[in-house]
MARKOL-456077 format. One line per field, with one value per residue: x, y, z of N, C-alpha, C in turn; residue number from 1. Coordinates in Angstrom, 1 decimal, decimal comma, padded with zeros to 4 digits. Each point is the difference from the previous one (the first is absolute). Layout:
% MARKOL-456077
nu <- c(X;...)
nv <- c(Y;...)
nw <- c(Z;...)
cau <- c(X;...)
cav <- c(Y;...)
caw <- c(Z;...)
cu <- c(X;...)
cv <- c(Y;...)
cw <- c(Z;...)
resi <- c(NUM;...)
//
This chain:
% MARKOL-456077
nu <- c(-058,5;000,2;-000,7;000,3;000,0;-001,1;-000,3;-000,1;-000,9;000,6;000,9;000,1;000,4;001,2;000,1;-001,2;-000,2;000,6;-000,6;-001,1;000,4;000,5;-000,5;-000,8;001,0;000,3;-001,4;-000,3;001,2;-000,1;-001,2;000,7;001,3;-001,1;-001,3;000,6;000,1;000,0;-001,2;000,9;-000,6;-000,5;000,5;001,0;-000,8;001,1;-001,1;000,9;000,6;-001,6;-000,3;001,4;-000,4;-001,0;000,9;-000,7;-000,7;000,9;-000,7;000,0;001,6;000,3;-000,5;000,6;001,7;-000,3;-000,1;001,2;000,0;-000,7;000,9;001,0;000,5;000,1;000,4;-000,8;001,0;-000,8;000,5;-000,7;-000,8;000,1;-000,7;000,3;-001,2;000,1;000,3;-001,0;000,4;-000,1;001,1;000,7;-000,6;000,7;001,0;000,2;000,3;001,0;001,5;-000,1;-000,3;000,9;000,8;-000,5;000,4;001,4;000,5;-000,5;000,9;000,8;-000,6;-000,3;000,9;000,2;000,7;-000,1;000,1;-000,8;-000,9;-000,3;000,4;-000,4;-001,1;000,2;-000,2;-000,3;-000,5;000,4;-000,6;-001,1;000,5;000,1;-000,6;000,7;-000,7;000,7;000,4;001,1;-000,9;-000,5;001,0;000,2;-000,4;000,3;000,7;000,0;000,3;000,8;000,9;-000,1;-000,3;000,7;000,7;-000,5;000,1;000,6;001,0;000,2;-000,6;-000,6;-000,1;-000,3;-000,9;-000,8;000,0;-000,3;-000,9;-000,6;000,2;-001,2;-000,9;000,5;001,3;-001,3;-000,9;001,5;-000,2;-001,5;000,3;-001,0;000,3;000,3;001,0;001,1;000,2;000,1;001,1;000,3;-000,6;000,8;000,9;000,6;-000,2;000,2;001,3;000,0;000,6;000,7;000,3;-000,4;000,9;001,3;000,1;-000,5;-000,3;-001,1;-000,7;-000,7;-000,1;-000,5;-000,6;-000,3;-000,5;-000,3;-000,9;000,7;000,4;-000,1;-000,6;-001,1;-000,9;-000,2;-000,2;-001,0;-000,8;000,1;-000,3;-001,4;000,1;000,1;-001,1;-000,8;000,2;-000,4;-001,2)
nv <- c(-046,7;000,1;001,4;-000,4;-000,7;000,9;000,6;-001,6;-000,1;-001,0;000,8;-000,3;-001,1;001,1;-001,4;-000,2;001,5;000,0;-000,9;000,4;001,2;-000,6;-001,0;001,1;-000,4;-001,2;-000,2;001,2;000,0;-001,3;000,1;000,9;-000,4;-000,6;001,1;000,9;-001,8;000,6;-000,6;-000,9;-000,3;-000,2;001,0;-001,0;000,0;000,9;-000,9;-000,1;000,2;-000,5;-001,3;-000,3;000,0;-001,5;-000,9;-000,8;-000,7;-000,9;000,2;001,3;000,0;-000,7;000,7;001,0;-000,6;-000,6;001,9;000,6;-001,5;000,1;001,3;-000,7;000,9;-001,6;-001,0;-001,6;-000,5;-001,1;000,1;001,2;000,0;001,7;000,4;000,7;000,2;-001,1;000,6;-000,1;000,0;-001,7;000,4;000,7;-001,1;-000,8;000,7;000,7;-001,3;-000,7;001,3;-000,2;-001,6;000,1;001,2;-000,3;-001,4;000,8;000,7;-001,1;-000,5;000,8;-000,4;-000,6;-000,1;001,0;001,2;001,0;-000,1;-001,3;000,0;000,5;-000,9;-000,8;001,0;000,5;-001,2;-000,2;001,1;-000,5;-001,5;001,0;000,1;-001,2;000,1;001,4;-000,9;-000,3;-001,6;-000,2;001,1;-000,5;-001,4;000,8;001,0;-000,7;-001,1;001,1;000,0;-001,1;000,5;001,3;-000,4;-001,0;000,8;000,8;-001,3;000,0;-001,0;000,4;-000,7;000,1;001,4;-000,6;-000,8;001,1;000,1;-000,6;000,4;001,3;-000,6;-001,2;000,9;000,4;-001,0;-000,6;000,6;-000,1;-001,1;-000,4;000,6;000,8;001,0;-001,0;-000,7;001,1;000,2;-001,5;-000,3;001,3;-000,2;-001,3;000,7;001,0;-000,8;-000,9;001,3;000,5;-001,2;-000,3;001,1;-001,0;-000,3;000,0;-001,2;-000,2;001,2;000,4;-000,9;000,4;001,5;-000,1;-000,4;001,3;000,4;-001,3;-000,2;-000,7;-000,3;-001,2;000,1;001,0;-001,2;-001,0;001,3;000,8;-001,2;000,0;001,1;-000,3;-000,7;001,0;001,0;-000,9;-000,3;001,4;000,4)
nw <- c(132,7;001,3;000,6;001,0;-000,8;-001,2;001,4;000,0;-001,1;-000,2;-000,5;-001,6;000,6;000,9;000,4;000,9;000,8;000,8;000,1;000,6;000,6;000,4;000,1;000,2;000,8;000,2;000,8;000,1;000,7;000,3;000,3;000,5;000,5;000,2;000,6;001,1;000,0;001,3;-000,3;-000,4;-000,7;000,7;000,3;000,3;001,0;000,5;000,7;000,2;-001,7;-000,3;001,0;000,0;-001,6;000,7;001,2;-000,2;001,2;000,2;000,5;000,5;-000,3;000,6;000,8;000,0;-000,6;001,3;000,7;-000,8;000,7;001,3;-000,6;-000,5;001,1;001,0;000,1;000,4;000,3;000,3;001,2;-000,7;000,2;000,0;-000,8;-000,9;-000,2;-000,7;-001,1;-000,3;-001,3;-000,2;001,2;-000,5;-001,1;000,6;001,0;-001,1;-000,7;001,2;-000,2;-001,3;000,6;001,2;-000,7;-001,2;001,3;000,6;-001,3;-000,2;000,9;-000,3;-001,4;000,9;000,4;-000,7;000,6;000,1;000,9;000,4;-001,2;000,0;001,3;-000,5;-000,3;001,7;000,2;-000,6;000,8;001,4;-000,4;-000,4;001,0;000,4;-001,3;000,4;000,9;000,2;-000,6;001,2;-000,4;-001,6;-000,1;000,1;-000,6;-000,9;001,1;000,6;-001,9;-000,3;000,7;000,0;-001,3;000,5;000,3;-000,7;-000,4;000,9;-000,7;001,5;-000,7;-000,9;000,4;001,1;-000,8;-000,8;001,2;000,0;-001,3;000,6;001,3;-000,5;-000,8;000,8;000,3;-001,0;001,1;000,4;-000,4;000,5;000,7;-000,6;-001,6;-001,1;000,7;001,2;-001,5;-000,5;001,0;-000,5;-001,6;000,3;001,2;-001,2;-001,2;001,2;000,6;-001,1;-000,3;000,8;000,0;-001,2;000,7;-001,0;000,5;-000,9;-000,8;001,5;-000,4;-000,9;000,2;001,7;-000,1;-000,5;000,8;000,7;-001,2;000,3;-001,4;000,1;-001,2;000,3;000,5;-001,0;-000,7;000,3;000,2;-001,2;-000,3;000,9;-000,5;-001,0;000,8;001,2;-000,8;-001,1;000,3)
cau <- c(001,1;-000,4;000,4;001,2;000,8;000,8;000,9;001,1;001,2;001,9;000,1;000,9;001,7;000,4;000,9;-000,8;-000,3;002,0;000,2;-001,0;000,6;001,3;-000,8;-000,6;000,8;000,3;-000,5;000,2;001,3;000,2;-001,0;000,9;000,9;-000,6;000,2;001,6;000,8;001,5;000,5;-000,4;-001,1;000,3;000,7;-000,6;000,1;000,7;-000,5;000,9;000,7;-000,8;-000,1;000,6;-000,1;-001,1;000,1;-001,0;000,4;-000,6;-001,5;-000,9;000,1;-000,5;-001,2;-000,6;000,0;-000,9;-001,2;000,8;-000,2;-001,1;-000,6;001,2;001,0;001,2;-000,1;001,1;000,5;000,3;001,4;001,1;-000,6;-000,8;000,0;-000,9;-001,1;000,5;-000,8;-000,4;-001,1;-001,3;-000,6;-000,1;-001,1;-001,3;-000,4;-000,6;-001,2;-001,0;-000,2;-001,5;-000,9;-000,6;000,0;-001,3;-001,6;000,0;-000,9;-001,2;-000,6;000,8;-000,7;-001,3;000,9;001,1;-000,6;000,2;001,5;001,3;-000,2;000,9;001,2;001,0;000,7;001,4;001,6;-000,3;000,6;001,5;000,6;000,6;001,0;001,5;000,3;001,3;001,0;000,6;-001,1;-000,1;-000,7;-000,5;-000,6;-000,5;-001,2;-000,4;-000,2;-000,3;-001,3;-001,1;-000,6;-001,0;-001,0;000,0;-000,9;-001,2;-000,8;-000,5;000,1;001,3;000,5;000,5;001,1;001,3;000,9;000,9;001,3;000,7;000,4;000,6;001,2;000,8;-000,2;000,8;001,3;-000,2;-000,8;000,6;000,8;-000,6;000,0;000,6;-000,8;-001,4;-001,0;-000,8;-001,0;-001,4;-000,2;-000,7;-001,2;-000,9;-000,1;-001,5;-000,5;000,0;-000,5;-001,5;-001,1;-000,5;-000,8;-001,1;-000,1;-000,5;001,0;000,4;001,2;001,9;000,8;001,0;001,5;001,7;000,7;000,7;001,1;001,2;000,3;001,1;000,0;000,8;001,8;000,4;000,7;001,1;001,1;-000,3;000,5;001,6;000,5;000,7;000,7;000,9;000,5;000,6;001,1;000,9;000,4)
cav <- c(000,5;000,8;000,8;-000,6;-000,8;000,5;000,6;-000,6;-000,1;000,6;000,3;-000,9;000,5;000,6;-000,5;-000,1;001,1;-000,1;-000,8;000,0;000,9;-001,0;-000,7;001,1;001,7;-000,6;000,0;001,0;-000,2;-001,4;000,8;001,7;-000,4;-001,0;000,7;000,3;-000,9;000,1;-001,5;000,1;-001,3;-001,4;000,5;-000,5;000,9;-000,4;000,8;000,2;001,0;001,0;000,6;001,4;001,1;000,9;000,2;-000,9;-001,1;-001,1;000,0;001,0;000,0;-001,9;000,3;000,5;-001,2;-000,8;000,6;000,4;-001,2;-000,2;001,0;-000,5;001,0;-000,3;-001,3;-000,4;-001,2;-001,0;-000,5;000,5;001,6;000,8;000,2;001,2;-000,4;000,3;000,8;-001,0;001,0;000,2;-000,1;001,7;000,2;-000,3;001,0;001,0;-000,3;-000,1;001,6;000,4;-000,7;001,3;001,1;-000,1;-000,3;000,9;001,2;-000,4;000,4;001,1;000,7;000,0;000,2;001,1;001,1;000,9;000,8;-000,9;-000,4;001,3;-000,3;-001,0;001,1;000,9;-000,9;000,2;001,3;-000,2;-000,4;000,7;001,4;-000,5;-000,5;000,1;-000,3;-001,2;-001,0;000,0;000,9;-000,1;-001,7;000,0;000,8;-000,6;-000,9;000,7;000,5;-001,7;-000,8;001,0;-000,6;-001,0;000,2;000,4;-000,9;-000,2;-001,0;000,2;-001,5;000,6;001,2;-000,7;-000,6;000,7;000,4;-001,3;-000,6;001,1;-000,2;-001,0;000,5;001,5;000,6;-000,4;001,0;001,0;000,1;000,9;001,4;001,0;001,2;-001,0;-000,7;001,2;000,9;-000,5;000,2;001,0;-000,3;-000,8;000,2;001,1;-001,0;-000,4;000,6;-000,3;-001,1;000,3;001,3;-000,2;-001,6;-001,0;-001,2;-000,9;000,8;000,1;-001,1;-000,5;000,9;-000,5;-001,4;-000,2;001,5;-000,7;-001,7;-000,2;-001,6;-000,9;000,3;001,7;-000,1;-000,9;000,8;000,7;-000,7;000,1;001,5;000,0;-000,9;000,5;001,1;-000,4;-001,0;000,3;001,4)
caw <- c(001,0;000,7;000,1;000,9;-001,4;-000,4;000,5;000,5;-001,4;000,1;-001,1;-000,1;000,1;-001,1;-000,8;-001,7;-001,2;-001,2;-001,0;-001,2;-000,8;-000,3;-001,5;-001,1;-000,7;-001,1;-001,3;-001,0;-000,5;-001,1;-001,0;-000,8;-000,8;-001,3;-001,1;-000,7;-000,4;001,1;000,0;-001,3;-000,5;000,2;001,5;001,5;000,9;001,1;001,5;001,1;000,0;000,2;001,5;000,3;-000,9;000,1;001,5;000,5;000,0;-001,1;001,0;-000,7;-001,4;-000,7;-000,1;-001,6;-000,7;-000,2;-000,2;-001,5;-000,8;-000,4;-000,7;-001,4;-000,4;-000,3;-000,1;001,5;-000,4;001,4;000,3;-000,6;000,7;-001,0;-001,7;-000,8;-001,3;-001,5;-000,4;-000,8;-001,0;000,4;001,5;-000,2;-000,7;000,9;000,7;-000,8;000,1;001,3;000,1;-000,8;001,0;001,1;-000,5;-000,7;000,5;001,9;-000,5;-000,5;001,4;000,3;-000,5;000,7;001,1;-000,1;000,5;-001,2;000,5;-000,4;-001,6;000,2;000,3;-001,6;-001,2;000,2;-000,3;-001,6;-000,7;-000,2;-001,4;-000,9;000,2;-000,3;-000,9;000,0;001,2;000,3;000,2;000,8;000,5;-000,3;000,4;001,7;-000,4;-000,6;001,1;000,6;000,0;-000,3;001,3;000,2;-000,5;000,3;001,7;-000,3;000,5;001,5;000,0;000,4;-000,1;-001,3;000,6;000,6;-001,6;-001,1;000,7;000,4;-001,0;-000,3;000,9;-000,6;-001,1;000,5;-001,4;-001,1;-000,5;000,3;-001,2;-001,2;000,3;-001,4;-000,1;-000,7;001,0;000,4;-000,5;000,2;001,2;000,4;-000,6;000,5;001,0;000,0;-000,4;001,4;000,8;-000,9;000,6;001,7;000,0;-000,9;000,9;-000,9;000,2;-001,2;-000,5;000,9;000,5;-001,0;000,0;001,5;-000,6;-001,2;000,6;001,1;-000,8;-001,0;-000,4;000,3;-000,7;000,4;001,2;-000,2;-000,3;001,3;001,0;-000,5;000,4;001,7;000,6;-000,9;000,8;001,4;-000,8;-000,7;000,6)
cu <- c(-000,5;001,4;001,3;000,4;001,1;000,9;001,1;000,9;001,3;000,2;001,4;001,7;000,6;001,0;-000,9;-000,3;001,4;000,0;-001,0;000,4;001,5;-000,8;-000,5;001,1;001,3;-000,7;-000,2;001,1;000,3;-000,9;000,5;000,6;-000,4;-000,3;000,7;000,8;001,2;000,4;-000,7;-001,0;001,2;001,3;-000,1;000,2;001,1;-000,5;001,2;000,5;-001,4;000,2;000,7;000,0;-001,5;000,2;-001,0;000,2;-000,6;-001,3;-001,0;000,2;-000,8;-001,7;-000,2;000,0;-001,6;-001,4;000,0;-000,4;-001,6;-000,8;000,2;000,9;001,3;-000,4;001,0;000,1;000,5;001,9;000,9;-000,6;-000,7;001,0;-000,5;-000,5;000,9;-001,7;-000,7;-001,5;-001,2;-001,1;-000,6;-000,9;-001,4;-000,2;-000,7;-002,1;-000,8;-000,8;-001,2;-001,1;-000,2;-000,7;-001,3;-001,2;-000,1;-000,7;-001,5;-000,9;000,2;-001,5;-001,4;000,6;001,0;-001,5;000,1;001,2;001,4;000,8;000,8;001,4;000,1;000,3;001,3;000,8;-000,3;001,0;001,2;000,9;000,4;001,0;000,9;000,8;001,7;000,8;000,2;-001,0;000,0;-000,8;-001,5;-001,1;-000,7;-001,0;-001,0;-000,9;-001,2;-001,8;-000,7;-000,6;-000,9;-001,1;-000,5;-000,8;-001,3;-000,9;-000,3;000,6;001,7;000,9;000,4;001,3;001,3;000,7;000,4;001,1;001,1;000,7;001,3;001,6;001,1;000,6;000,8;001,1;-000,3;-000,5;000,9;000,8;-001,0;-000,2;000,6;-001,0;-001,3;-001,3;-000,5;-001,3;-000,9;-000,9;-001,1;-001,1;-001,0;-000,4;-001,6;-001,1;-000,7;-001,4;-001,6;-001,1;-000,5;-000,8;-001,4;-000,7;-000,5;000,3;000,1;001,4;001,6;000,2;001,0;000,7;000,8;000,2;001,0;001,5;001,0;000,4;001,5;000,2;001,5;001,9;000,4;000,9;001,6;001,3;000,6;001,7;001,8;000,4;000,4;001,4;001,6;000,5;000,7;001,7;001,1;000,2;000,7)
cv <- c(001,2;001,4;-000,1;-000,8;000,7;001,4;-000,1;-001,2;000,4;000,3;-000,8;000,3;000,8;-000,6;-000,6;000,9;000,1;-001,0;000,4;001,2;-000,6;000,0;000,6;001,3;-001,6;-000,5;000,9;000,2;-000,4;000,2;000,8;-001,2;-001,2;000,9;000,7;-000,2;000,2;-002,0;-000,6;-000,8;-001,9;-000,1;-000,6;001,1;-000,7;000,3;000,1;001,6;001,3;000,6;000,9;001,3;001,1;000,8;-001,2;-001,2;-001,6;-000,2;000,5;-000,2;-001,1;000,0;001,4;-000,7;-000,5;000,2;000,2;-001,1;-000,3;001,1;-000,3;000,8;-000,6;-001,9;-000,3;-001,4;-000,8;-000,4;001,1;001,9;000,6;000,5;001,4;-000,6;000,4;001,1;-001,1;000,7;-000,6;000,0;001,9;000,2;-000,9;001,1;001,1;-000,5;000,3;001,1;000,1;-000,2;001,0;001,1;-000,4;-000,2;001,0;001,4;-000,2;000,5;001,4;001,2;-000,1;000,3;001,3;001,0;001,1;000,6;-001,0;000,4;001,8;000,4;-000,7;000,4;000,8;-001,1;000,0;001,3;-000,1;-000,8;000,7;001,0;-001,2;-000,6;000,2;-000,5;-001,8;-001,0;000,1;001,0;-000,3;-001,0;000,0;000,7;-000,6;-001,2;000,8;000,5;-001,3;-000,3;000,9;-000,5;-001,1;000,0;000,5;-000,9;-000,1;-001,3;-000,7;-001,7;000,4;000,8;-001,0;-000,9;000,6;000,8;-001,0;-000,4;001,4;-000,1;-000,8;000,3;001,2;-000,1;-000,2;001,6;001,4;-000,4;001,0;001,2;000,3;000,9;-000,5;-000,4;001,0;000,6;-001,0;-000,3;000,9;000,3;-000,8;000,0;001,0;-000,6;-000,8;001,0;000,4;-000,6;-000,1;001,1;000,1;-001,4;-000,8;-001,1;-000,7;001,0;-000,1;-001,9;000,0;000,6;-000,6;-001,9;000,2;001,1;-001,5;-001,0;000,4;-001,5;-000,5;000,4;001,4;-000,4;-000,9;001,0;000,7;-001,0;-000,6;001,3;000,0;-001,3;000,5;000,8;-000,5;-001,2;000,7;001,7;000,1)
cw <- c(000,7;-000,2;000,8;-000,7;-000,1;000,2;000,5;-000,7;000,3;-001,6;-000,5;000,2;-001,0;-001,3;-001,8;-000,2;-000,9;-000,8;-001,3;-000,6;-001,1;-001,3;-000,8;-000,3;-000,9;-001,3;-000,7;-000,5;-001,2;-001,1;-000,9;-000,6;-001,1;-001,3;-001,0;-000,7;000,4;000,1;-001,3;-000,4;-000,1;001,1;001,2;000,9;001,4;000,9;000,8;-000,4;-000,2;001,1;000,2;-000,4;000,9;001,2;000,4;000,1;-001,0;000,4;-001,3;-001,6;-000,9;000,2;-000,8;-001,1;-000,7;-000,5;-001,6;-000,7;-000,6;-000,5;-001,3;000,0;-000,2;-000,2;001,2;-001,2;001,3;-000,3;-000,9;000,2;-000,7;-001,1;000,1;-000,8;-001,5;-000,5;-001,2;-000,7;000,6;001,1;-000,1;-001,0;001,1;000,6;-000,6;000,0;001,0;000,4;-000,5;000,3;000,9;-000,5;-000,6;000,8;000,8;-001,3;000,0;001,5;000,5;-000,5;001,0;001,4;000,3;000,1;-001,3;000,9;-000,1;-001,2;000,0;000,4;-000,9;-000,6;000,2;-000,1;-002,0;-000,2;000,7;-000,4;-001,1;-000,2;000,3;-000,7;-000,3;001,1;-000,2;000,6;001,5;000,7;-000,8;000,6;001,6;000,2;-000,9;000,0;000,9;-000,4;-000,3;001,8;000,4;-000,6;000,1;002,0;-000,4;-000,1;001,2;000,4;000,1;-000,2;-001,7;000,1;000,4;-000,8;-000,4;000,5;-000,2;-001,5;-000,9;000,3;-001,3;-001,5;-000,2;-000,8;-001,1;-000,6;-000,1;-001,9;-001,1;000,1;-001,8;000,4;-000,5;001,3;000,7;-000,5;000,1;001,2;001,0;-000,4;000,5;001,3;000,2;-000,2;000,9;000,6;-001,0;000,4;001,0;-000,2;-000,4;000,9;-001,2;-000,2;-001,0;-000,1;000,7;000,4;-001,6;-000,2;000,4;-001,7;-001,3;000,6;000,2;-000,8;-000,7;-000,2;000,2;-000,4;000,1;001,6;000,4;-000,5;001,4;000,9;-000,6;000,2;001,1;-000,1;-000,6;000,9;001,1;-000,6;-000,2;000,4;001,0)
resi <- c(1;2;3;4;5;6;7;8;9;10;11;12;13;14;15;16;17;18;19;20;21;22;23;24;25;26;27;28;29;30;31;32;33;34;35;36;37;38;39;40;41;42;43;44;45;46;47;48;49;50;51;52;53;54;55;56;57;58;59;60;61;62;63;64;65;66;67;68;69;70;71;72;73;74;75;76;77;78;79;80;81;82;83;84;85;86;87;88;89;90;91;92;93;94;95;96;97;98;99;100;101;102;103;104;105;106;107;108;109;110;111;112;113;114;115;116;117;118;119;120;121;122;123;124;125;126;127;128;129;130;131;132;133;134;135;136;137;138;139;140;141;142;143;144;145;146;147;148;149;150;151;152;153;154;155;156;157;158;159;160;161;162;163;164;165;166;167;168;169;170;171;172;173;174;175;176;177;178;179;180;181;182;183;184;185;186;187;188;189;190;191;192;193;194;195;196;197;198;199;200;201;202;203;204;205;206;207;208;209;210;211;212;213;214;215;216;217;218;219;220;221;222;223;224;225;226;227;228;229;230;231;232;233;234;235)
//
């Protein structure tokens, strides 16, 4: 394409920039309220009474919908619509696994790949984990989140990062139940523990730290996932 091409490129109508905004400020929307559990697990969704809750039209919405679907945030059922994903122990113990898969092979890389200044900023997210130990999961879990993807980008390898983003999103209300003082303190050990490795760029050590820091087994999880279902029910 020549230079007069593209100076004269028309740029797209303002009606798809509105729309495409439409769809990403519902899909985050709907997003919030899945995790939330502002809708509940197995919850059909009213696209009509959303729409109005959101301001948007059936357009955009049914295309976030759809983007939610093929993330598993929610299930489409033909002739009958979308669902919220029931929570199901052993789809959140696949996910954990999966977690482990990125996290283990992306350190392995991280250690030949991370700068000594990166590996330094790891360490100030480390020490402000540790000072929040008194503040609420909702300030902890996101910092926390915060220092796995930090380590996880250190690989260089932004297709890993964007999963485990992706899986953090999913794993999010389960991880707000284990918030204790138990877990905290172990938490933090092993974070330093982490940050160690890398530092020595030792990769056997920190892939098996990050694996044993994320493993939880099946029935830790199967409880997990009745508590949540106690809390959104009965609280």
């Amino acid at each position: 394409m020549s230079k007069t091409d593209i100076s004269l490129a028309a740029p797209p109508p303002a009606d798809e920039i509105d729309s495409g905004s439409a769809v990403e400020k519902s899909y985050r929307q709907i997003q919030d309220m899945v995790i939330s559990f502002a809708i509940r697990p197995g919850e059909r969704i009213n696209e009509s009474e959303l729409s109005r809750k959101l301001g948007v039209s059936r357009t955009p919405l049914r295309e976030a919908l759809n983007r939610l679907a093929s993330e598993n945030f929610v299930d489409f059922v033909p002739a009958k619509g979308f669902f919220r994903k029931k929570v199901k122990p052993k789809e959140i113990f696949d996910l954990v696994q999966f977690r482990i898969a990125i996290e283990a092979a992306a350190v392995r890389l991280a250690v030949d790949q991370a700068t000594t200044a990166q590996i330094d900023l790891l360490g100030e997210i480390v020490e402000e984990l540790a000072n929040m130990r008194t503040l609420p999961p909702s300030s902890i879990i996101p910092k926390d989140e915060l220092f796995h993807e930090t380590l996880v980008g250190l690989s260089g390898n932004n297709e890993m990062l964007m999963a485990l983003r992706s899986v953090n999103i999913r794993l999010r209300p389960l991880r707000y139940l284990a918030v204790d003082d138990d877990r905290l303190e172990r938490g933090q050990r092993e974070h330093r523990q982490m940050h160690a490795a890398l530092t020595k760029r030792d990769a056997a050590t920190l892939a098996e730290t990050v694996t044993l820091h994320i493993l939880r087994p099946l029935d830790e999880i199967e409880r997990a996932v009745r508590e949540l279902y106690g809390r959104i029910y009965v609280d």
